[in-house]
C-alpha positions as CSV (number, residue, x, y, z in Angstrom):
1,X,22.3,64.9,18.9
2,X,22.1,65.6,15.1
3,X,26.0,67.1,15.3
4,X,27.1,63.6,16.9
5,X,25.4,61.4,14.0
6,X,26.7,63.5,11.4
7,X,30.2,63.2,13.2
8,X,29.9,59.5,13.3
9,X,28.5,59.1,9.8
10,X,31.3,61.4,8.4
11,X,34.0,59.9,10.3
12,X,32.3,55.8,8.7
13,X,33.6,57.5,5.2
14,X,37.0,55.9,4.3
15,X,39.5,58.5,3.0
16,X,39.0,58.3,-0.8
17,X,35.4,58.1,-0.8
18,X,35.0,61.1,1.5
19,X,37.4,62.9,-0.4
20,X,35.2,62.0,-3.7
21,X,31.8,63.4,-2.2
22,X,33.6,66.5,-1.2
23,X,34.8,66.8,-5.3
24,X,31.0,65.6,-6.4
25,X,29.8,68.8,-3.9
26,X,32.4,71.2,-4.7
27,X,31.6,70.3,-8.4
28,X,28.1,70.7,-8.0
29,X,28.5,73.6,-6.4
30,X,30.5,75.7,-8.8
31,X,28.4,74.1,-12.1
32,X,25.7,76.0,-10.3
33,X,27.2,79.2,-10.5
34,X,27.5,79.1,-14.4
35,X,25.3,80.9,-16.8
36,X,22.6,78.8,-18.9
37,X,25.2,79.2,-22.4
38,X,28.5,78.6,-19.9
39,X,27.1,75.8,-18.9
40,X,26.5,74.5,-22.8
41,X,30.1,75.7,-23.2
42,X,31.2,73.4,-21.1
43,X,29.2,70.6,-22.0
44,X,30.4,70.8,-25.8
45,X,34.1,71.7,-24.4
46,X,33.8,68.3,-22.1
47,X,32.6,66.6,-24.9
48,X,36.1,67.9,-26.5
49,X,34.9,70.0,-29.3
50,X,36.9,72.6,-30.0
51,X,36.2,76.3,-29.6
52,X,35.1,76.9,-33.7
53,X,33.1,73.5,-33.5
54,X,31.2,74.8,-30.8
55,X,30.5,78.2,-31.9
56,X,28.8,76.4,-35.0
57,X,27.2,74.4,-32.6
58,X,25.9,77.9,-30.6
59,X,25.6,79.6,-33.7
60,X,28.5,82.3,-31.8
61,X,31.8,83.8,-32.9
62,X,34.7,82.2,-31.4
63,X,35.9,84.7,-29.9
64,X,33.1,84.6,-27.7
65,X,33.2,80.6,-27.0
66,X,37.1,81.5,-25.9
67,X,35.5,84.1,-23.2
68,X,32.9,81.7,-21.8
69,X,35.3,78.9,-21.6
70,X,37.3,81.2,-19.6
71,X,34.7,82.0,-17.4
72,X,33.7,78.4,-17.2
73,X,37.8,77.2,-16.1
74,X,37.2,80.7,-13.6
75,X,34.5,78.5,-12.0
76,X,34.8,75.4,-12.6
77,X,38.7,75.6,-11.3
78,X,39.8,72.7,-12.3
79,X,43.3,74.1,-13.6
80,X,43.1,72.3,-16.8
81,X,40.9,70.6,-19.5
82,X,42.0,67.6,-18.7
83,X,41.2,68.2,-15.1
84,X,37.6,69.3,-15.6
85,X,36.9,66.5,-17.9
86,X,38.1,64.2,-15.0
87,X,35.7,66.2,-13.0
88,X,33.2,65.4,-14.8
89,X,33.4,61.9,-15.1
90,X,33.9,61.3,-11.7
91,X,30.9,63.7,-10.7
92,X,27.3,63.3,-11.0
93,X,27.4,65.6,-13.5
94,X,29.3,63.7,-16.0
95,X,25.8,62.2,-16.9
96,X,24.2,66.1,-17.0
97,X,26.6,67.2,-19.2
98,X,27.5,63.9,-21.5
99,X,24.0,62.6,-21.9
């Protein structure tokens, strides 16, 4: 009886808004899988600092900043920066990684 509500609840979303909770999981999902200083990569790159701003910021080389960003866009797969910052704002995270 569970399977049928669930059905019948997903089937109540409207095409946009089910298609934004799937991006709002799917971004949760693969923020998760970051590492504690990816994930501060991310939230300096999001807040569009640029790769020598940030290593300042982390007290890193940035060198290094340009290998955990890489690993962040391997993750995060948004395609581009301008993609991942839309992800953001549209996902609950946007708050996480803004605030």
């Amino acid at each position: 009886m569970n399977t049928l509500k669930a059905v019948a609840d997903t089937s109540a979303f409207d095409g946009p808004q089910f298609k934004r909770v799937s991006e709002n999981v799917g971004a949760k999902k693969n923020y998760a899988a970051l590492t504690p200083r990816e994930e501060e990569v991310c939230s300096w790159s999001v807040k569009s600092l640029f790769n020598k701003g940030i290593a300042l910021q982390l007290g890193n080389d940035d060198v290094t900043i340009k290998i955990h960003k890489v690993r962040v866009m391997d993750e995060m797969l948004p395609g581009s920066m301008q993609t991942l910052h839309k992800k953001f704002l549209r996902s609950d995270l946007g708050g996480l990684v803004l605030g």
